[in-house]
BAFI-71009 format. One record per residue: z, x, y of N, C-alpha, C in turn. Coordinates in steps of 0.001 Angstrom, whole numbers, plus 500000, padded with zeros to 6 digits. Atoms other than C-alpha are relative to their C-alpha. Layout:
// BAFI-71009
ZXYZXYZXY/...
This chain:
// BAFI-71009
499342498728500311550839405770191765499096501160500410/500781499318499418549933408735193514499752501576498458/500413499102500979548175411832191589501450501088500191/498971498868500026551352413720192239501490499376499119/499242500643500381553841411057191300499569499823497995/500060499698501097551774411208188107500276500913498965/499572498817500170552048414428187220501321500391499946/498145499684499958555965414383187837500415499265498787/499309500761501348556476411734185169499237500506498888/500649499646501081553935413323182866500925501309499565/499586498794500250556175416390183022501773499687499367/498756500332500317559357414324182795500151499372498746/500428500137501337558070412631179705499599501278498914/500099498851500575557514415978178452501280500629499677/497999499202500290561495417668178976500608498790499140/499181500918500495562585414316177386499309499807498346/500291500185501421560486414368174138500691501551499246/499018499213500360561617418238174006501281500103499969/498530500282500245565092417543174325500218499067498684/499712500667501217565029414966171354499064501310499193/500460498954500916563187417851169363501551500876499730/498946499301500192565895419938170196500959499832499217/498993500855500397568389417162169390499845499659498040/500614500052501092566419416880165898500471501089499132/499844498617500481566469420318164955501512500298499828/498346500000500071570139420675165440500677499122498827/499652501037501336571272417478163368499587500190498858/500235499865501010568900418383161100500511501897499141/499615498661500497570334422132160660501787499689499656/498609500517499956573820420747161013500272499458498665/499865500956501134573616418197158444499211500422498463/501086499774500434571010419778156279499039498613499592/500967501498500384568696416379156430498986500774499695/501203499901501073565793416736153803499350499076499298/500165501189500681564081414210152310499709500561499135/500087499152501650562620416730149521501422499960499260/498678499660500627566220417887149362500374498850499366/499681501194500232567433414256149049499680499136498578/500795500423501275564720413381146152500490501352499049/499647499197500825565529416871144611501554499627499654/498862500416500630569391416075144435500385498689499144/499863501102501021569015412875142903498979499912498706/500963499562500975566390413951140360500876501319499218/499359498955500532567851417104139476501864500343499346/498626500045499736571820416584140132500732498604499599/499786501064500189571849412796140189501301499229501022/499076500337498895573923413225143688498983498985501188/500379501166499015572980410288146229500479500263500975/499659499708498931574175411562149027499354500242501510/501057499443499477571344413023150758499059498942500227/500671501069500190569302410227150180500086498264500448/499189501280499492571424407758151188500199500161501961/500811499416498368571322409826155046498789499956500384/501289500049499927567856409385154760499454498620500112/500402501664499907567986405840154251500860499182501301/499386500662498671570570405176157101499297500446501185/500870500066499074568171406961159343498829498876500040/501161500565500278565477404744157898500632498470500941/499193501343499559567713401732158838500494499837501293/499578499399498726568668403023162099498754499838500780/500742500176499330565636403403163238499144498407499874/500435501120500315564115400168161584500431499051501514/498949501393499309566846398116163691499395500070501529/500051499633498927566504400205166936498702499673500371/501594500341500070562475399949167137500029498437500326/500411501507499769562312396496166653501473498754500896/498823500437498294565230395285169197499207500635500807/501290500088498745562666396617171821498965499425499466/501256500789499700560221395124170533499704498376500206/499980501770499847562031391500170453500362500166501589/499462499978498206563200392564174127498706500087500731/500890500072498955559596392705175144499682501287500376/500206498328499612559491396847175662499236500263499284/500621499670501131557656397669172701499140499450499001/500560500640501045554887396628170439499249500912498723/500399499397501306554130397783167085498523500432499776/501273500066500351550372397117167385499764501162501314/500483498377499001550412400128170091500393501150499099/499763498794500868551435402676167323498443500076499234/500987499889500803549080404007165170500067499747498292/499467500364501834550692402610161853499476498460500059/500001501053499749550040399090162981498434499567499754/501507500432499674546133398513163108499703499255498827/500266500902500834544871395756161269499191500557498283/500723499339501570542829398151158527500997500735499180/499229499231500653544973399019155794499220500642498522/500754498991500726543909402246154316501095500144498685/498445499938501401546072401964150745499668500844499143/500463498937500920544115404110148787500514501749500851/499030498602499129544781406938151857501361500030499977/498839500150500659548105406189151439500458500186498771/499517499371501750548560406873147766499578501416500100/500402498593500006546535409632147692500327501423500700/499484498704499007547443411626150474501899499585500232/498686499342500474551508410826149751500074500430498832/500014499414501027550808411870146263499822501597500492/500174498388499498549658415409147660501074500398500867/498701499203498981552507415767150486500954499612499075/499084499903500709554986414912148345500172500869498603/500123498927500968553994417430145506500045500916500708/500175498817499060553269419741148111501615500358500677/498687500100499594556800419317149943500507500917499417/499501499253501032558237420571146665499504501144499933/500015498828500614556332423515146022500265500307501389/499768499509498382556784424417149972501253500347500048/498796499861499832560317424375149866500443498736501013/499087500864499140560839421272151996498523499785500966/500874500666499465558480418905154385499922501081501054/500194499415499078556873419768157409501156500035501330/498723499788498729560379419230159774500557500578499195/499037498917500949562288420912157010499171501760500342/500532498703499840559815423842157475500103500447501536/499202499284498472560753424184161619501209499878499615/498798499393500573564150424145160400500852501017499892/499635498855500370564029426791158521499293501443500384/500238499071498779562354428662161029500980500463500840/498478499659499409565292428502162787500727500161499839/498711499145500503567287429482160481499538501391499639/500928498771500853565006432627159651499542500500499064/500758499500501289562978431880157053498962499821500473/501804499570499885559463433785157157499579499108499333/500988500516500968558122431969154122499940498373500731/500105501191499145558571428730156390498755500216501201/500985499611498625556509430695159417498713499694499261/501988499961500910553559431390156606499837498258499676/499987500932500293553933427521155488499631499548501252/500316500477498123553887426386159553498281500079499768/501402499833499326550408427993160021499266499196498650/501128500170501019548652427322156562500021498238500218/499965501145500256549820423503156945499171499656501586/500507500732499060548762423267160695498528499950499728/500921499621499728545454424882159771499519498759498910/501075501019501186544481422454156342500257498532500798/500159501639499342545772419510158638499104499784500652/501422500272499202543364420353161430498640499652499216/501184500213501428541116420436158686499369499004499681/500193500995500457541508417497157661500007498927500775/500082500771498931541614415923160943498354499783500603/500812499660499616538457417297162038498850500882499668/500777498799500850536938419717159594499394499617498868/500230500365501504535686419938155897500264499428499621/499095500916500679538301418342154367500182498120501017/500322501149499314537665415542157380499239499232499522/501556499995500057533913415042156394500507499177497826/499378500704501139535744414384152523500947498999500334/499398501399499987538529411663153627499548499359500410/500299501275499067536632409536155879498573499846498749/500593500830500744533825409101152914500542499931498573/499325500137501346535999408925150035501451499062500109/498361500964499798539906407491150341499875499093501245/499753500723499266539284406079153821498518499382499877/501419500872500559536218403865152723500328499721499591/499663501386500685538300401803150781501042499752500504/498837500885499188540456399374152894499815498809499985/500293501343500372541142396001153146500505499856501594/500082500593499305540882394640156689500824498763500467/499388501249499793543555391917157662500167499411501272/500293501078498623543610388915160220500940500822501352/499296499125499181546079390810162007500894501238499751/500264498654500638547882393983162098501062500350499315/499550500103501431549647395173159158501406500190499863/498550500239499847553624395009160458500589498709499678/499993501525500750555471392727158720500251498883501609/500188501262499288556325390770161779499062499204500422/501388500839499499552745390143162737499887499448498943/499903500322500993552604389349159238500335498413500168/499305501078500365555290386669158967499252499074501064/500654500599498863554000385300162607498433499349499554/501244500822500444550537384461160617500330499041499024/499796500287501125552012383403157845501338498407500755/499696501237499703554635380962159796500227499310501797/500267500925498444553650380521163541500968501045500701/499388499154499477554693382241166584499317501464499959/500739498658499680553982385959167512500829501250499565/499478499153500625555263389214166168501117500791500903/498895499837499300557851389632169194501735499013499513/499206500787500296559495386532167846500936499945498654/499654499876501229559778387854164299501056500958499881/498790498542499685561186391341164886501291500194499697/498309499618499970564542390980165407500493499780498385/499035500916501497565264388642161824499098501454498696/500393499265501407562728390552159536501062502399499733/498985498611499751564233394170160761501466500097499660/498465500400500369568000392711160719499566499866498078/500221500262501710567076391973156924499900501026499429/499991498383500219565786395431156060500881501175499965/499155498674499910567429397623157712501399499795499908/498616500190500302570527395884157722500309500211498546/499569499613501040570579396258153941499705501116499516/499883498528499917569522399853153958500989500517500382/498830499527499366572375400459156236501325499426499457/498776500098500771574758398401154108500185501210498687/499713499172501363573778400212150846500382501236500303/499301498817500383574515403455152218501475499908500676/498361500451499778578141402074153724500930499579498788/499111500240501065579306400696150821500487501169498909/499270498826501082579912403736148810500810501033501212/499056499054498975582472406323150356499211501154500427/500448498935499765580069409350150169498906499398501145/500318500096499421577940407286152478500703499832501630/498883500033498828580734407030155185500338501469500298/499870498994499242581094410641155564499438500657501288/499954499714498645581122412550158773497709500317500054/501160499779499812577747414195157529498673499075499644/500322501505499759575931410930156693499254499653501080/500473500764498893576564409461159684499393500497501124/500713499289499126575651412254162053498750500155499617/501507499158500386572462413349159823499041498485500505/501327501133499823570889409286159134500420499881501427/499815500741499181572612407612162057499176500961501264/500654499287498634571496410758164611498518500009499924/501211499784500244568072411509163222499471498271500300/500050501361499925567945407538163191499476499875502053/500061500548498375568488406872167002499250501522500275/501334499247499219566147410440168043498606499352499667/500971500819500709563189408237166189500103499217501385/499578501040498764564638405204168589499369500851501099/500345499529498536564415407334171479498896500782500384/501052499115499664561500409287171006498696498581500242/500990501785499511559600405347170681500284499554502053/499314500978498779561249404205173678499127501135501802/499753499130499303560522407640175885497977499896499939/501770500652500014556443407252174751499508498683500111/500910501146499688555907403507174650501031499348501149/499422500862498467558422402422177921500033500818500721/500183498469499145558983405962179754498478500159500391/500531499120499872556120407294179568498192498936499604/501078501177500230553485403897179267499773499707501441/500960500424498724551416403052182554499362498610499765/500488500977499884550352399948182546498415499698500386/501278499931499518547447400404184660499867501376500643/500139498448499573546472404216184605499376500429501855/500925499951499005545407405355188555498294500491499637/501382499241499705542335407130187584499014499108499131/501209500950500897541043404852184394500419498469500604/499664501831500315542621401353185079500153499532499079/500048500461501610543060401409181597502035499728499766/498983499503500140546453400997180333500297501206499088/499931498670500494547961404834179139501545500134499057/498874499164500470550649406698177136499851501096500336/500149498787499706551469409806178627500070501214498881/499313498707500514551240413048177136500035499385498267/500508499823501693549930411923173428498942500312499598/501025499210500895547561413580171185499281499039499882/500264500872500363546673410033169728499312498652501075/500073501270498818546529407689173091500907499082499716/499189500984500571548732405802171436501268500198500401/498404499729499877552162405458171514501048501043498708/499991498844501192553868408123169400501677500040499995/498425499510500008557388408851168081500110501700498588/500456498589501304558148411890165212499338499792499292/501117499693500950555734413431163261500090501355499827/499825498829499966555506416624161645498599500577499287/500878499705500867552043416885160473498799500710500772/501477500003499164549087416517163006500819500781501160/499380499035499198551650418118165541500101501213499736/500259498372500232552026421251163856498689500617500364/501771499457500044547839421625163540499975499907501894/500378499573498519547427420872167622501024500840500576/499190498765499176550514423219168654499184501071499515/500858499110499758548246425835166839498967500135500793/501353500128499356545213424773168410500194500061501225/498895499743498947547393424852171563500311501215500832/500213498676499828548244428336171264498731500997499729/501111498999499762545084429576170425499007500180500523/500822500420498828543222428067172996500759499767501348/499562500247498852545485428335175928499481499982500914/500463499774498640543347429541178522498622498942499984/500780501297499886541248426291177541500858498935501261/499843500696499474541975424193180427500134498485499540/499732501361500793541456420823178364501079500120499030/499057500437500707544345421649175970501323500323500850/498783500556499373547210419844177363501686500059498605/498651500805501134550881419801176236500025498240499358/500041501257501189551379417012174259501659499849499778/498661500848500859554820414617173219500207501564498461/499812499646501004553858416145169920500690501515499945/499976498309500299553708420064170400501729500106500674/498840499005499655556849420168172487501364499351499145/498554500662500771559052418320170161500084501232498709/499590498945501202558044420940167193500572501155500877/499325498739499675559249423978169538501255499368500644/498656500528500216562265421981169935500360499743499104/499181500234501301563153421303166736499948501627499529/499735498796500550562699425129165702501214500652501051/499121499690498988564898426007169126501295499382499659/499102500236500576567508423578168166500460500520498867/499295499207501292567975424738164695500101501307500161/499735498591499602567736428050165998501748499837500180/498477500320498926570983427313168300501064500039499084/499030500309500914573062425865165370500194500819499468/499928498869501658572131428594162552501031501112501154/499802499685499404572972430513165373501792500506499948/498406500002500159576359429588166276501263499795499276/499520500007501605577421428836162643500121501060499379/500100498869500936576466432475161525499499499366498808/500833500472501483573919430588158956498842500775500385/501882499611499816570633432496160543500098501131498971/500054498728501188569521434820157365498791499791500057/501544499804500532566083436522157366499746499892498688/500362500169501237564399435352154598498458500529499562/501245500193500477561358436077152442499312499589499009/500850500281501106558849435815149750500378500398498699/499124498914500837560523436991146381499144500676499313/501266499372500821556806437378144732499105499446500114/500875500426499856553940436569144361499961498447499415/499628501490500505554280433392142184500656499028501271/499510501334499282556804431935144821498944500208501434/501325499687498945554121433082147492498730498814500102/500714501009499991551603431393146070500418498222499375/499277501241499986553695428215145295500069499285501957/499642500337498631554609428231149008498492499504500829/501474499943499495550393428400149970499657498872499584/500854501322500724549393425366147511501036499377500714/499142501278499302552218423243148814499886499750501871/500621500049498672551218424020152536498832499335500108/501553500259500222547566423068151809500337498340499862/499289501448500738549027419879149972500121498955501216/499273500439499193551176418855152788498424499754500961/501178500333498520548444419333155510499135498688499633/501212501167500395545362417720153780501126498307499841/499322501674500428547803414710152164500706499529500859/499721501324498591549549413779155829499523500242500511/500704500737499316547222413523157448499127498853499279/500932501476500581544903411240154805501670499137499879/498738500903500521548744409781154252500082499284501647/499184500439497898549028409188158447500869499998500283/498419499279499726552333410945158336500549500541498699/499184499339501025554888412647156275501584499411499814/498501500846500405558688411972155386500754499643501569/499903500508498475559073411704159162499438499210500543/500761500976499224556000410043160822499685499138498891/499929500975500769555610407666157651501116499832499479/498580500703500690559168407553156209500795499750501136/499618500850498822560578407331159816499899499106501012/500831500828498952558546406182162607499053499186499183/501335501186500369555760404377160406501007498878499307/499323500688500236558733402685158459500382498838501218/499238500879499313560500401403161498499151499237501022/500970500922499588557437400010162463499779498412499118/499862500461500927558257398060159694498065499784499030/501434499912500802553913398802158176499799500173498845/500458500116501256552609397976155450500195500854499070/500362498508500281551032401112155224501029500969499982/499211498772499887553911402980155949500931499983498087/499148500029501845556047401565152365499076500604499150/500311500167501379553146401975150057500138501756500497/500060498498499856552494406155151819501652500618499453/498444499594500375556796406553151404500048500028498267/499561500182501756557089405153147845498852501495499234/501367499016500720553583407512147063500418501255500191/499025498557499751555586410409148597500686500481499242/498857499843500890558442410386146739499896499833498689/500450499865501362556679409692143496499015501124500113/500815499189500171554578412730144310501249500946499804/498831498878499951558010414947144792500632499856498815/499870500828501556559234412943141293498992501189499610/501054499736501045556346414553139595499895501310500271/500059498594499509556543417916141314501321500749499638/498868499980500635560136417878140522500353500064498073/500134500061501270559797417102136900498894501490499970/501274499094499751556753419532137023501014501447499186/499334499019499711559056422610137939500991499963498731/498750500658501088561697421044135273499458500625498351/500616499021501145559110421795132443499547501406499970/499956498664499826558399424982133620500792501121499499/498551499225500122561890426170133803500399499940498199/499806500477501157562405424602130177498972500833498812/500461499063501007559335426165128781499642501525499765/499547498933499908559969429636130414500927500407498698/498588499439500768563153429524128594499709500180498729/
């Protein structure tokens, strides 16, 4: 492959991860998909609705993922959810913080491009403060604290921590061979439970999980078969184009936010490259732009005081520091790390959503002992 022929697919792998951003942003303005929202309506309301779109994406993508990976396109142990060290303590800890954080934020880090695009400021101030405590915590202070505290206790396993490699140790055979049955099992009963009730058969449902579902699918497929080299020209190594990670990458809304800042504020740095990641978040704020748009839903929004101000600041902080020690958020661990089917990805989800539980209740006594 010539250095020019490279460069053409590095760019074409680029319009195709922004177009599923786009495609993101839209569905998700359309449908209002939330996973806060989702945990807030069934906590608060005791409506399943929301939640149940959240789980047919989960199931959607589960299925889709691992059908390439029994077809031979795709392997789990090229993600970054997959690696044989499972960090479980980072996982509790840091979904305990994004999922408290979520809540006081007003909604995760894809809920917060969103509502960028629908024109809410207090989302813009949330954007930066979360990219900046993620970098942070990627590479900074708060770095220098997770890597000798939460990620210093792991447990190391024979192989790497998807259940199919799993089952494949456990009963012979290789984790291509497993795929298809353990995924069909999963997600197929994720995707029954939200069919069997009628409110899961509605229009918005099936567009919110089933779409958000297959952009997951296709954003895997577009980084680890699109946009995978086999044998790079310049290293001989094998590559993924156009990721932050080297890895193979599908949504995320965490560590992407922090390098699109770092992005823009180092442009005339020659070493910072677009990235899968950065152009999918200015597609998902562009899409939901579009929709609010042509709905007549775009309403400037703001801060109402200081209280919800600084509510909005601690839950940014939250979010950053806790996905990244979490290694995603209700997207890159409740979508893509899920349908990796990882370990790591269930115990960070369940730790999420019992952090939004508790942030939820939280707010509950508040309101109660205001009154």
């Amino acid at each position: 492959m010539s250095e020019v022929e490279l460069h053409t697919l590095g760019t074409q792998v680029l319009w195709a991860a922004f177009g599923l951003g786009v495609l993101f942003g839209a569905i998700a303005q359309r449908t209002h998909f939330c996973t806060m929202g989702a945990v807030a309506d069934v906590v608060n309301i005791g409506d399943w609705t929301r939640l149940r779109m959240w789980a047919l994406a989960i199931g959607v993508a589960m299925l889709g993922f691992n059908a390439m990976v029994a077809a031979g396109w795709l392997r789990a142990a090229d993600s970054v959810y997959a690696a044989p060290q499972w960090l479980w303590l980072s996982h509790i800890v840091g979904g305990l913080m994004f999922g408290f954080g979520m809540v006081l934020a007003s909604g995760c880090g894809s809920k917060t491009l969103v509502r960028i695009g629908g024109g809410n400021l207090k989302s813009l101030v949330v954007f930066v403060v979360l990219g900046l405590s993620g970098f942070a915590t990627m590479k900074g202070l708060t770095a220098v604290l997770r890597v000798n505290t939460v990620d210093a206790v792991q447990v190391v396993l024979p192989v790497g921590q998807d259940l199919p490699s799993l089952a494949a140790r456990l009963m012979g055979g290789n984790a291509q061979q497993h795929a298809a049955w353990v995924a069909a099992v999963i997600g197929g009963l994720l995707v029954l439970w939200v069919l069997v009730r009628r409110e899961g058969r509605s229009a918005a449902v099936l567009l919110g999980g089933g779409g958000v579902g297959a952009v997951v699918v296709a954003a895997w497929w577009v980084s680890g078969r699109f946009g995978h080299l086999a044998e790079h020209p310049l290293t001989l190594e094998p590559a993924f184009l156009a990721t932050n990670s080297q890895r193979m990458e599908s949504l995320s809304f965490v560590a992407p936010l922090s390098y699109s800042l770092d992005w823009l504020m180092f442009f005339s740095d020659k070493s910072k490259l677009l990235t899968q990641g950065i152009v999918v978040v200015a597609g998902v704020v562009l899409g939901s732009a579009a929709v609010a748009l042509l709905r007549r839903d775009f309403r400037w929004e703001g801060f109402r005081g200081v209280e919800d101000t600084a509510n909005h600041l601690v839950g940014a902080v939250l979010m950053g520091v806790g996905g990244v020690t979490a290694l995603g958020c209700t997207v890159g661990q409740g979508l893509s790390g899920l349908s990796t089917l990882s370990l790591g990805s269930f115990v960070a989800v369940a730790a999420i959503v019992a952090g939004a539980v508790l942030a939820l209740r939280w707010q509950m006594w508040r309101i109660e002992r205001q009154a």
